[in-house]
GUKE-992649 format. One record per residue (C-alpha): y, z, x. Coordinates in steps of 0.5 Angstrom, whole numbers, padded with zeros to 4 digits, always signed. Example, Ala and Ser with C-alpha at 12.3 -4.5 7.8 and 13.67 -1.06 7.14 Angstrom:
<recs>
-0009+0016+0025 -0002+0014+0027 
</recs>
This chain:
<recs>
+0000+0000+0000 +0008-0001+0002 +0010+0004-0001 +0015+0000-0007 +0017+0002-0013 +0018-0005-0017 +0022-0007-0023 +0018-0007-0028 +0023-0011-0033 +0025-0017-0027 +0021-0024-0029 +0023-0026-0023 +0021-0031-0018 +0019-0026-0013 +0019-0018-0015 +0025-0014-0014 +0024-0007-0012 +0027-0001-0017 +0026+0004-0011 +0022+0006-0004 +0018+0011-0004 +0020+0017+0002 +0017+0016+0008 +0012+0009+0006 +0012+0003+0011 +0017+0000+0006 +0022+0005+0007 +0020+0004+0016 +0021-0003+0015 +0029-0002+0011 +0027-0004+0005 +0032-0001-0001 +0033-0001-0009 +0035-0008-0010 +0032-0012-0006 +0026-0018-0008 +0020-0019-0005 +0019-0027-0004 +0013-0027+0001 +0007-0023+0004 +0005-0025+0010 +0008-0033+0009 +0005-0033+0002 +0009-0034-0004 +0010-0028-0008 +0012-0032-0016 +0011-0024-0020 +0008-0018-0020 +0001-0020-0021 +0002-0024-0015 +0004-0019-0012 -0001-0014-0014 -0006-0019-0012 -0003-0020-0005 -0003-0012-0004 -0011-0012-0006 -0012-0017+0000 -0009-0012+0004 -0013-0005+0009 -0010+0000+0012 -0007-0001+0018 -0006-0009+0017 +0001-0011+0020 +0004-0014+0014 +0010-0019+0014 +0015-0018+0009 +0020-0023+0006 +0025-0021+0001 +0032-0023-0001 +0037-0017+0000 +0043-0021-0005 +0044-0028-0002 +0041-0027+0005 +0034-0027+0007 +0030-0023+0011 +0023-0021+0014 +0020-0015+0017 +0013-0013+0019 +0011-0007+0017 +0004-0003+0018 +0000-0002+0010 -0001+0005+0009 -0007+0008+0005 -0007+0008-0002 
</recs>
């Protein structure tokens, strides 16, 4: 798990996270409220299903590559998967 608190009400494209939770991968990687997730690791992230799919994919440990839109600007940091 990253450790993001999605927007359940945004439709999209991408998942737009409503919150971080303290301490998570996401946290470590800058990831805030606000920001959309784009892509995993290069693979398109459409909505939350895509998402969650991706995040089932993941392990502990694995090195994941997230993009995601902060406004206009787009960004890409790597961070390590957590445990569930």
């Amino acid at each position: 798990a990253l450790g993001t608190i999605p927007d359940f009400a945004f439709a999209g494209p991408g998942v737009r996270r409503e919150g971080v939770v303290a301490g998570s991968a996401a946290e470590r990687g800058g990831l805030l409220a606000g920001d959309v997730l784009v892509e995993l690791n290069g693979e398109p992230i459409a909505d939350l299903r895509a998402y969650s799919d991706a995040l089932k994919r993941l392990s502990a440990g694995d090195r994941v590559r997230v993009t995601y839109l902060r406004g206009t600007e787009r960004k890409t940091v790597e961070v390590e998967a957590a445990a569930r």
